[in-house]
Each structure stands twice: as structure tokens, then as C-alpha cells.
C-alpha positions as CSV (number, residue, x, y, z in Angstrom):
1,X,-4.3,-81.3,-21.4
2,X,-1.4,-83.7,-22.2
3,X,0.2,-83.7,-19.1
4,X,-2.9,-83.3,-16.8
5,X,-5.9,-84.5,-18.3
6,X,-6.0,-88.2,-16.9
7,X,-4.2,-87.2,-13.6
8,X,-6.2,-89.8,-11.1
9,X,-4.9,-92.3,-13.7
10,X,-1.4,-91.4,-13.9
11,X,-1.1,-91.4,-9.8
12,X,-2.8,-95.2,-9.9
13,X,-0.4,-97.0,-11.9
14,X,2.4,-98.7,-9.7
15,X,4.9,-98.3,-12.3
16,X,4.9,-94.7,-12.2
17,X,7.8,-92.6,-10.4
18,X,6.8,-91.9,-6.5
19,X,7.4,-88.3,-7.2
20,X,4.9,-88.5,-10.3
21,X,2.3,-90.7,-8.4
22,X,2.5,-88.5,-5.4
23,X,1.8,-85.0,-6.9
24,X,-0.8,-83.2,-5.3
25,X,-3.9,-82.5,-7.3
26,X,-5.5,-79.7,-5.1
27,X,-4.6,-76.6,-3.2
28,X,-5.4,-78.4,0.1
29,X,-2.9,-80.9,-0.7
30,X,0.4,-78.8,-1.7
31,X,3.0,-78.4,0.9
32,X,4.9,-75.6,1.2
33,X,4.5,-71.6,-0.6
34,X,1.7,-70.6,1.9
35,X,2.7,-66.7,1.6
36,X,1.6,-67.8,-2.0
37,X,-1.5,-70.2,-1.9
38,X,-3.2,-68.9,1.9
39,X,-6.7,-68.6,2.6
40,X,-7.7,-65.2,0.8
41,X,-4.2,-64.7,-1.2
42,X,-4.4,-63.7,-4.8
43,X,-2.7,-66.7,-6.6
44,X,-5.4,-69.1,-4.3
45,X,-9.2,-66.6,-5.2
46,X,-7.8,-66.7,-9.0
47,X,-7.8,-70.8,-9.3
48,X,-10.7,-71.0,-6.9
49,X,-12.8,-69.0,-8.6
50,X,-11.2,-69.8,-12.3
51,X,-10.4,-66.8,-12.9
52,X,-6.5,-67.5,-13.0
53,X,-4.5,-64.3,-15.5
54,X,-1.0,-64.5,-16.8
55,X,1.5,-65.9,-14.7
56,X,5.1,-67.1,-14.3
57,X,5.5,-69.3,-11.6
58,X,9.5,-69.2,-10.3
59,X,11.6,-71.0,-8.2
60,X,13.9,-73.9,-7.8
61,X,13.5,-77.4,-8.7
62,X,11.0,-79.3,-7.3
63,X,9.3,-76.1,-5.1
64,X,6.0,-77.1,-6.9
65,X,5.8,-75.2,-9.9
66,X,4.5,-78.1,-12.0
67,X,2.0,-79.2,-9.0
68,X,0.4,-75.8,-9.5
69,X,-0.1,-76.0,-13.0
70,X,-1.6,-79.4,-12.8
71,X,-3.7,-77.8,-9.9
72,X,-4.8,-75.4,-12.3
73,X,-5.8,-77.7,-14.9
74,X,-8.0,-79.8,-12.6
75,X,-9.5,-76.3,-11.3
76,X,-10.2,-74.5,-14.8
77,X,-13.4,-74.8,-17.3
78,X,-10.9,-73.6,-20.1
79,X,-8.6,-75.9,-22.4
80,X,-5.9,-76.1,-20.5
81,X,-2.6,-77.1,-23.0
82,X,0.9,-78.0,-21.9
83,X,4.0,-77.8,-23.9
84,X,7.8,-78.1,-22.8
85,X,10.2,-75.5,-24.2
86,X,12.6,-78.2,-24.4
87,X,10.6,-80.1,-26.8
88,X,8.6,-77.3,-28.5
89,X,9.2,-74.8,-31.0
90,X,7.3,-71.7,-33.0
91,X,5.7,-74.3,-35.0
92,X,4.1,-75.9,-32.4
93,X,2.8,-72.5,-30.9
94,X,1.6,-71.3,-33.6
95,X,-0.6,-74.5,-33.9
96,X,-1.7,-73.9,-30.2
97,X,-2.7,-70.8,-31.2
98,X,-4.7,-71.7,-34.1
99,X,-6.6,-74.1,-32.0
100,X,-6.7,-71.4,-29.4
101,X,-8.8,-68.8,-31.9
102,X,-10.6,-71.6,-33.4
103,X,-11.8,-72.7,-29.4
104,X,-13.1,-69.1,-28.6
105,X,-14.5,-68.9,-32.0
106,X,-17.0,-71.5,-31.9
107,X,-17.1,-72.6,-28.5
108,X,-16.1,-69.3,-26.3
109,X,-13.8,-71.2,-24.6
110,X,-10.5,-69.6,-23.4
111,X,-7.1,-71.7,-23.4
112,X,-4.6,-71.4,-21.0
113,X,-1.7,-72.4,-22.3
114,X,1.3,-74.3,-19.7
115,X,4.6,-73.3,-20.8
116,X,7.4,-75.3,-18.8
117,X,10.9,-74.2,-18.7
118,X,9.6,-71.2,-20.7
119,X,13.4,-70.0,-19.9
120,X,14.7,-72.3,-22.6
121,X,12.7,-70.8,-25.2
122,X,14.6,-68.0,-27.4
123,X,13.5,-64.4,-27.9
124,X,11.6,-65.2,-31.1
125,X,9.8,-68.5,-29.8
126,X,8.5,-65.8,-26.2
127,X,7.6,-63.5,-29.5
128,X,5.3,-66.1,-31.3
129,X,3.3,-66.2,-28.4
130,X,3.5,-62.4,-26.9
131,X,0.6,-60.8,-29.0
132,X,-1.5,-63.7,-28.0
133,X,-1.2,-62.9,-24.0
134,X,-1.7,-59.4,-25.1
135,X,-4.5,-59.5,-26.3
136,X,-6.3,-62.3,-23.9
137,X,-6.6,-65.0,-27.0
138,X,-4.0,-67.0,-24.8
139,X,-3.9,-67.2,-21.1
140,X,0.2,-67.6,-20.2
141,X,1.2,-70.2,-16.8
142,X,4.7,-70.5,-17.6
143,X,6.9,-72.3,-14.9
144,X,10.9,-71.3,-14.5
145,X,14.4,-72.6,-12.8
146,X,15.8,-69.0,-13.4
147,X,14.8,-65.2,-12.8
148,X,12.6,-63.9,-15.3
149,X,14.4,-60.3,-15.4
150,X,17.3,-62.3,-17.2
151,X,16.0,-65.5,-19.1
152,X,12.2,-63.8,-20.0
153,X,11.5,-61.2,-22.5
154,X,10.3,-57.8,-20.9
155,X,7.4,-57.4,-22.8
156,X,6.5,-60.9,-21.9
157,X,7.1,-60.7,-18.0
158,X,5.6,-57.0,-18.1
159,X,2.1,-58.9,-19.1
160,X,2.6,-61.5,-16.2
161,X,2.4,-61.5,-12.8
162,X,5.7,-63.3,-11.2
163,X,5.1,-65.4,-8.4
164,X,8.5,-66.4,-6.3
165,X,8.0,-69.9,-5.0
166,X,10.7,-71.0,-2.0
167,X,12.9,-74.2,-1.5
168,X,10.7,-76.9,0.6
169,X,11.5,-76.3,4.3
170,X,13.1,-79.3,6.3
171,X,9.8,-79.8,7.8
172,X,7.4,-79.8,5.0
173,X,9.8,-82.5,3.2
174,X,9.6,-84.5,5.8
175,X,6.2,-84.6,6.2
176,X,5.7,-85.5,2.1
177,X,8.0,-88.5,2.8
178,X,6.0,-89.8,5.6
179,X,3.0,-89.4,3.5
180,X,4.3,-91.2,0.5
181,X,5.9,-93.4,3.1
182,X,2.7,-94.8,4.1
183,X,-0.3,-93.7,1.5
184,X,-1.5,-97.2,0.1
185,X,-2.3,-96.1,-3.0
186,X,-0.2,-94.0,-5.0
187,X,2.7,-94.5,-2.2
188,X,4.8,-97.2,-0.8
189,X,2.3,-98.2,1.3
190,X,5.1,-99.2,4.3
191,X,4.8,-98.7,7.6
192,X,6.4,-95.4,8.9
193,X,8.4,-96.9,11.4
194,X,10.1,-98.6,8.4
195,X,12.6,-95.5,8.2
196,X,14.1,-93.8,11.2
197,X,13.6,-90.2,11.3
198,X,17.2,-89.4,11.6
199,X,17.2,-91.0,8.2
200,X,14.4,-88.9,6.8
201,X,15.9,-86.1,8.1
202,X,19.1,-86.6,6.2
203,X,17.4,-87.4,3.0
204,X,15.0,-84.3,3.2
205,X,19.1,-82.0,3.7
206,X,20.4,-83.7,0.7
207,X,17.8,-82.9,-1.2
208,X,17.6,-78.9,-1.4
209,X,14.6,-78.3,-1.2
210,X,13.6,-80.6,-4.3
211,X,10.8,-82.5,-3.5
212,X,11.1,-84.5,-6.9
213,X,14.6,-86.0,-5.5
214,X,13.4,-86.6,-1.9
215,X,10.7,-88.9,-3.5
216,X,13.2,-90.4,-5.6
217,X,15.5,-91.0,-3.0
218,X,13.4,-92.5,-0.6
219,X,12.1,-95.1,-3.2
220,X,15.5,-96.0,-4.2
221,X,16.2,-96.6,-0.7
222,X,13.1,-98.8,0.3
223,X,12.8,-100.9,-2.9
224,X,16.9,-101.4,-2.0
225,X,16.6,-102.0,1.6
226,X,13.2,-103.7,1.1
227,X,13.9,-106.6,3.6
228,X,15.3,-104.3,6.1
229,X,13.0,-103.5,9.1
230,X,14.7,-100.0,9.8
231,X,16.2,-98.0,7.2
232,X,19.0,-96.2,8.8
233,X,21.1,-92.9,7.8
234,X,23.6,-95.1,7.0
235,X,21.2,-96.9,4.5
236,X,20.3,-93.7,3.0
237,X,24.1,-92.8,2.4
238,X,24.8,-96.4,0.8
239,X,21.8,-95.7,-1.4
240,X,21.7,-91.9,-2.2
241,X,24.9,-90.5,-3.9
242,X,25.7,-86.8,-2.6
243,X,23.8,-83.9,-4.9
244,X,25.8,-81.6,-6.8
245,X,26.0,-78.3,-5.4
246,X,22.4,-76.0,-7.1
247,X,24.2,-73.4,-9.4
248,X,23.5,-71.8,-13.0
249,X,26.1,-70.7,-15.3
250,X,23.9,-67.8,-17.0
251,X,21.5,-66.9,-14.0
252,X,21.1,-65.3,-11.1
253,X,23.0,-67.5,-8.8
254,X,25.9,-66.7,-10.8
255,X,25.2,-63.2,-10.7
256,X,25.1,-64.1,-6.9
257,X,28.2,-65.5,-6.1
258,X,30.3,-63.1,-8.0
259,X,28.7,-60.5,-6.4
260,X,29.6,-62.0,-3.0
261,X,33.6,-62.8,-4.4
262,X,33.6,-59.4,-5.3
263,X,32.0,-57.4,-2.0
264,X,34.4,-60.1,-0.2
265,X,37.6,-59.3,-1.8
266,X,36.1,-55.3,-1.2
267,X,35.2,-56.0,2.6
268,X,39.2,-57.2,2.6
269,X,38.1,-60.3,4.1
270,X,40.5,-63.2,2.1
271,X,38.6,-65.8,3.5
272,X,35.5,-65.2,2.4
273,X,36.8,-64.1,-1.0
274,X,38.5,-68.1,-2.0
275,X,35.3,-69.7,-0.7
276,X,33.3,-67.9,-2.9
277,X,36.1,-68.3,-5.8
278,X,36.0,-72.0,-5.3
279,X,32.0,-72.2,-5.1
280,X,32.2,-70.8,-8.9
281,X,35.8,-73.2,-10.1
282,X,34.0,-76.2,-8.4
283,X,30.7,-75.7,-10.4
284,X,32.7,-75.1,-13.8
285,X,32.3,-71.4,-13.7
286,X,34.2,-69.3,-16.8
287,X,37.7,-68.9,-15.0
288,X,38.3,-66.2,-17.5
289,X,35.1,-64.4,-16.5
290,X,36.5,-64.6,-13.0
291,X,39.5,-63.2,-14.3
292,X,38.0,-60.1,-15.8
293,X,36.0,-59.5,-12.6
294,X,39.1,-59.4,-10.7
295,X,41.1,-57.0,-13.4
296,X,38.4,-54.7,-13.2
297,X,38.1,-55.2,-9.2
298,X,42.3,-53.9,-9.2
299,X,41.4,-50.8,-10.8
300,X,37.9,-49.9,-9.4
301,X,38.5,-50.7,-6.2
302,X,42.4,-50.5,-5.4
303,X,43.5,-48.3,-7.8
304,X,46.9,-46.2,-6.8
305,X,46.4,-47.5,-3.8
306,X,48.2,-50.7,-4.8
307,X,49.5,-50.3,-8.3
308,X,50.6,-54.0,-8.3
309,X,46.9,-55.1,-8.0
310,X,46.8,-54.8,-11.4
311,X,49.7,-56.7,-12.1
312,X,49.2,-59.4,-10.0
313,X,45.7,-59.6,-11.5
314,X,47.1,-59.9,-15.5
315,X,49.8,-62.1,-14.1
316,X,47.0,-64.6,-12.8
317,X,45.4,-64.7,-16.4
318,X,48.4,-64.9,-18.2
319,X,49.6,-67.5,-15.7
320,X,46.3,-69.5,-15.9
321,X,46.3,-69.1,-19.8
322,X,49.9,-71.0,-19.7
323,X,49.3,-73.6,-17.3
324,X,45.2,-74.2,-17.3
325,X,43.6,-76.5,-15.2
326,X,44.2,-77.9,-12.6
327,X,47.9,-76.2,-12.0
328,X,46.8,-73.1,-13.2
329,X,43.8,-72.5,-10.7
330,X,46.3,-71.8,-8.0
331,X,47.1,-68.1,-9.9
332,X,43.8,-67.6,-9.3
333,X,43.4,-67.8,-5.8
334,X,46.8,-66.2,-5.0
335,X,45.0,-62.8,-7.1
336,X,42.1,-63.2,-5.2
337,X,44.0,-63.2,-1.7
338,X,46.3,-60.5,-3.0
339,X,43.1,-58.7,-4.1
340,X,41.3,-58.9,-1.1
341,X,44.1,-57.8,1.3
342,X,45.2,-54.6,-1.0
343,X,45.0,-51.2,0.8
344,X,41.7,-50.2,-0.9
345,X,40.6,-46.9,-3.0
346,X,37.6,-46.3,-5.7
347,X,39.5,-42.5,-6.2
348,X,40.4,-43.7,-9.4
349,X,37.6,-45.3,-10.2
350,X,35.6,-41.7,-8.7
351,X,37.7,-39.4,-10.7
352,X,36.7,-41.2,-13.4
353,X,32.8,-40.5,-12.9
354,X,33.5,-37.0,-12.0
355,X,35.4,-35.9,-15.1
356,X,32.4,-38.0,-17.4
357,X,29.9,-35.6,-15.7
358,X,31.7,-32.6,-16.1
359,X,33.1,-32.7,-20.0
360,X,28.6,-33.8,-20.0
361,X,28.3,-30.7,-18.4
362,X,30.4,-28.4,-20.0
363,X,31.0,-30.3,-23.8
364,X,33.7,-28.9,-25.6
365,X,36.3,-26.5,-24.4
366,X,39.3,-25.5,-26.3
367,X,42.9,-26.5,-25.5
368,X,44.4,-23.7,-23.8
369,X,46.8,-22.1,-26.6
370,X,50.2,-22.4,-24.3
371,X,49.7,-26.6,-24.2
372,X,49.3,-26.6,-28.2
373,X,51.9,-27.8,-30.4
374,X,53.0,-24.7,-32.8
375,X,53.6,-27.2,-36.3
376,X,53.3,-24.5,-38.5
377,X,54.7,-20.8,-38.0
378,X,50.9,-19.6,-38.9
379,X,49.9,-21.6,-35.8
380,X,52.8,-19.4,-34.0
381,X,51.8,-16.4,-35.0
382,X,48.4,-17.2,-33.3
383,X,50.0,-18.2,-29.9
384,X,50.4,-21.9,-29.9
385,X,52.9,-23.1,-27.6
386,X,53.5,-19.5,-26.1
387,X,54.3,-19.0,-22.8
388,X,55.3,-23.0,-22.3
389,X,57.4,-24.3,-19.4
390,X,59.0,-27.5,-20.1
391,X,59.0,-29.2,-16.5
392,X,62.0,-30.5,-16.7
393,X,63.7,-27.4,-17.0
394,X,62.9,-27.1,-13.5
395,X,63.8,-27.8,-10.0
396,X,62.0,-31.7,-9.1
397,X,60.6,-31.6,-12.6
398,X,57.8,-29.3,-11.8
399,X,56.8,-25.5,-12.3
400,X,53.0,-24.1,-12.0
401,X,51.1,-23.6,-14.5
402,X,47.4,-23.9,-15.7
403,X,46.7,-27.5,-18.1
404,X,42.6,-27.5,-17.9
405,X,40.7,-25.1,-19.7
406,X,40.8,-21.7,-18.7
407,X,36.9,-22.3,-16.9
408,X,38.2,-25.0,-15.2
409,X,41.6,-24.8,-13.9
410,X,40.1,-25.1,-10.3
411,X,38.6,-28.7,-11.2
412,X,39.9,-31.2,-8.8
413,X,38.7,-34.6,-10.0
414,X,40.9,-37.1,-8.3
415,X,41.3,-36.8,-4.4
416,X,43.8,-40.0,-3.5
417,X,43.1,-41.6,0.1
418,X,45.7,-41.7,2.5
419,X,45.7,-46.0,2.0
420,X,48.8,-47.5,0.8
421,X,50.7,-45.6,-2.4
422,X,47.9,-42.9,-2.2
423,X,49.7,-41.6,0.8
424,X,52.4,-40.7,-1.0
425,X,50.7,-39.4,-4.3
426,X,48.6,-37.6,-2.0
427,X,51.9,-35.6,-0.2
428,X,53.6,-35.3,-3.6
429,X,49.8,-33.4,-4.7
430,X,49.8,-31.0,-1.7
431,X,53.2,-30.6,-2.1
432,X,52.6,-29.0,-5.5
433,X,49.7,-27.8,-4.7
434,X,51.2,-25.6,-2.3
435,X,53.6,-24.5,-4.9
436,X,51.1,-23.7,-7.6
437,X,49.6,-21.7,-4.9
438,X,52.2,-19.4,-3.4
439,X,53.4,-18.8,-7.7
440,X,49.9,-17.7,-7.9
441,X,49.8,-15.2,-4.7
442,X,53.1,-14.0,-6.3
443,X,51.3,-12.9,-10.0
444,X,48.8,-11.5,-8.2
């Protein structure tokens, strides 16, 4: 019970951070994640009644997923043990876990074992612990920035329930800055006219939802502006620098916002498509990722349409590979506009998915004999290359005849839209179509 065990202790010493002396210590007390922690909900019987199972508590920073865990330690009858994946490794588990047997050996006593940033810890350091949860020895609250589905082991979340906790609202910020505004204790013990609410207001946006910097924000602006009657919003900007914009390299908000760059640029709406561009450049994204996205974009969903998509997609990496940052950024963009105002088809991209399923379906058919090269006169003799027109020996470079296999020649696997280039592939396809047709009617 590192963390938790002398809680009431912790929250009376001045020199404490307000965000650390201010952490709630019951269920009553927690703001915020009612569809979570209501009268009757599942998460709230389980502490209640100590009966808490496996769980992953997920959701941004300073949503309360540590104030739950300490809940839950001041709740439980069971040894409740916190670790940091940050700081821990298998070592350390596995001497939790000795502990843990040794506990239920001779005392019955369960442990439930508080695993924080459980994200950061690698496949084999979830594994040391996995049997464990299994088989009840351990109890798992593990506490996470980033979805489980990507940063989690499946056989690790599939033995927890996941419970999504929400940004703070404006409102319930707020109201946990007044309180440690004016709580004489573990607060700031000020008055709560000593801030205007304009400027509460602005520190409570700032913030994100993060309660842990709201608290930390407002005490760097009283103990600065300690002499001042008001605080103002013009106080709070002096004091407070602007946050960085919330995103993750490796989870799901990048998954996120290069789903939206991509639907954009498919939606044809440019605008949308370089805000969301410059959301990912501005928070260091992989420009190079970005880059493949948009390669693979030009084929799957411009295709023929546009044949210079794809150009003007390879052109932006080779340009940006030349020139870098910042200069090369620019090629970027210019892709992503082109991209995004194209003429749009997926018939490539559909072809491709039709003739998968179909050579699936009907696995290997041989090469029609009149399409095989005769290299040998006892490959002649057996009909290879018989029967062969060479198109250019004919009028616009085309004469009919059959190149599937004989039990497909009526396949038709790409069907070009009438966007852009397709237009014209599709009038030059009719137009032999047309042909192949009347030569047929005419063997007939």
C-alpha cells in the first residue's frame, strides 16, 4: 500500500502538490464518471461491498484513474500493492507475487495488485503477471493513458473488465477548483472571491480535462499573485503557459486523426484534409507515415480516375526526402490538396478484391494454350501459341479474342466510373466490348 496506505497523512502536509493533497479518498467525493461510479452501477456495488474483480481503468490524464485506485485501497480488506510500470519490472512482479501466494497461504488474504501505466509494460512483463489474474492469486486494477485493444495484451484485457473514464467536464473542473480554492486544510484555504470566475473558467479550458493540471495551475497562480485581491484571466495567462495539444504517436488518437485526414481527402473536402495534416506535422507525427497513407490513398481511392495522383503523391516523398523540414512540409500539403480534390474511384482498388475472391474460388486454371509461348517445337506440336493474333497487326491495335481461362472468359472484374480518366477508359472498354461482341455473333 505504498502509494495509499498513509493517505489522510499525505493530504495534511502543506508541502504537498494541491493536486496530491486534494485527491478524493471516497466515492462520495470524486467528480466526474457518474455513468461509471452511480448509485447501483457495477464499478460502485464491487468497491462498496469489496468485492472489486479485474479491472483496467482507461482514459486521459487526470480523469481520475489514480483517485479510484486509492479509493479502492481505502475500501478493501485485501493487501492492496501499487507498482508503476515505469519504474517496475518482471523482477519486481514476480516478488509481488511471491508475497501474494505467501498472503493467501497463511493468512487467506487476497492482494490486489495496482498496476499504473500498465501500457508501458512490454508483452513479457503483462505475461509475468497473466497466469496470476487467471487464476485469482492476483486481483489486476491497472490504470491506462491509451486503448487497451492496442497497448494491452489480449489475454490480459480478455480477463478484465475495461472501464472508459471521460475528460472532466467544464463544470465539474470548476467546481474542484473552488473547492481546493477554499478547503482549509488540504487547500489554499483563500477566499473564493479571490479568483474571478472568468478566470476559473479559462484555467478549467486550458486544462483538457486534466484535473492534475487545473490544480497545478491554479496554485501557481495564487502563490504568484498572492497579494493580489482578484486574480484575473489575464493573471492566469501571465502565469499559466498554453498546453500542448493531447496526442499519442502509437495510440489511438493517431489512429484517429489519420483516419479523419484520410475520410477528408475521400469526402474531397481540402480543407478538412490540411487541418488534419497539420494536427499530425504539428504534434511530430512520422511525415513518412503520412506519406505512405497518402500513396496508398492515390491508388485505393483515385485510381484511373486520376493517374497523376500517384505521381503527385511519390513526388511529395521524394520532394520531402530532398528538402526535409521545414521547406519540405510544403510537398506535403500540396499532395494532400491535390489528393483530396482528385475525381475519385475505388474500381481499382474493387477489381482488386474481386479477382482475390475469385482465383480463392476457383484456384488454379490453366493458361489457355493460344496465349502460351511455343519455346520448343514439342510445345508446338501440343498447341502452344496456336491460333494467336498479335494486336498490332490490327486495325487500333485491337482484335477479339478470349485471354482468361476458358471458365471465365465472361469475368468482368474492373468496371471504371464515369469520374475523370475513367470516362475515357470506360468508352475505349465498351467500345471493344462492342467489338468482341459482334466477332462473336459472327462465329456463331
Amino acid at each position: 500500500m505504498e502509494l495509499f496506505e498513509s493517505q489522510t497523512d499525505k493530504n495534511a502536509l502543506p508541502n504537498r502538490p494541491l493536486a496530491d493533497r486534494m485527491r478524493p479518498g471516497c466515492l462520495d467525493d470524486v467528480v466526474g464518471q457518474e455513468h461509471l461510479i452511480a448509485k447501483g452501477s457495477l464499478l460502485r456495488e464491487a468497491i462498496e461491498n469489496d468485492r472489486i474483480f479485474s479491472i483496467i481503468l482507461w482514459g486521459p490524464p487526470g480523469c481520475g484513474k489514480t483517485t479510484l485506485a486509492g479509493v479502492i485501497a481505502n475500501a478493501t480488506r485485501s493487501a492492496f500493492v501499487e507498482i508503476s510500470a515505469v519504474l517496475s519490472g518482471v523482477k519486481e512482479i514476480r516478488a509481488i507475487i511471491d508475497q501474494a501466494k505467501e498472503r493467501q497461504t497463511l493468512y487467506k488474504r487476497r492482494t490486489i495488485l495496482f498496476v499504473d501505466e500498465i501500457h508501458r509494460f512490454n508483452k513479457a512483463q503483462q505475461d509475468a503477471f497473466l497466469h496470476h489474474v487467471e487464476n485469482g492469486l492476483i486481483t489486476l486494477v491497472g490504470a491506462t493513458t491509451e486503448n487497451p485493444s492496442f497497448e494491452v495484451i489480449p489475454a490480459l484485457v480478455s480477463r478484465c473488465r475495461v472501464f472508459a473514464l471521460k475528460p472532466l467536464s467544464r463544470q465539474g473542473m470548476v467546481f474542484i477548483l473552488k473547492n481546493a480554492l477554499i478547503h482549509t486544510r488540504k487547500g489554499l484555504s483563500r477566499n473564493e472571491n479571490t479568483i474571478s470566475e472568468e478566470a476559473l473558467n479559462h484555467i478549467a479550458d486550458v486544462s483538457d480535462g486534466d484535473a492534475r493540471i487545473a490544480l497545478t495551475n491554479l496554485e501557481t497562480a495564487v502563490l504568484h499573485f498572492k497579494h493580489q485581491d482578484v486574480i484575473t484571466i489575464g493573471d492566469i495567462e501571465t502565469a499559466i503557459e498554453k498546453k500542448a495539444l493531447l496526442y499519442d504517436k502509437a495510440g489511438e488518437e493517431h489512429y484517429n486523426l489519420i483516419s479523419a485526414f484520410i475520410k477528408s481527402m475521400r469526402g474531397s473536402d481540402p480543407d478538412a484534409a490540411v487541418y488534419w495534416l497539420e494536427r499530425m506535422m504539428a504534434a511530430g507525427d512520422d511525415p513518412y507515415y503520412i506519406l505512405r497513407r497518402m500513396i496508398r490513398f492515390a491508388t485505393e481511392d483515385i485510381g484511373l480516375a486520376d493517374p497523376g495522383a500517384l505521381t503527385m503523391a511519390l513526388n511529395a516523398g521524394e520532394s520531402f526526402r530532398i528538402l526535409g523540414h521545414p521547406e519540405g512540409d510544403d510537398a506535403l500539403f500540396q499532395a494532400a490538396i491535390y489528393l483530396a480534390t482528385a475525381p475519385k474511384s475505388n474500381a481499382v482498388y474493387m477489381a482488386h478484391k474481386a479477382v482475390k475472391k475469385r482465383v480463392r474460388e476457383t484456384g488454379y486454371q490453366p493458361v489457355p494454350l493460344h496465349i502460351r509461348n511455343a519455346h520448343t517445337k514439342l510445345m508446338a506440336s501440343f498447341g502452344y501459341g496456336k491460333g494467336y493474333r498479335y494486336a498490332h497487326d490490327h486495325e487500333n491495335a485491337y482484335t477479339p479474342q478470349s485471354y482468361l481461362p476458358d471458365n471465365l472468359e465472361a469475368d468482368r472484374y474492373y468496371h471504371p466510373t464515369g469520374r475523370g480518366y475513367e470516362k475515357m477508359i470506360q468508352q475505349r472498354l465498351d467500345a471493344w466490348y462492342r467489338i468482341k461482341k459482334e466477332a462473336g455473333q459472327k462465329n456463331r
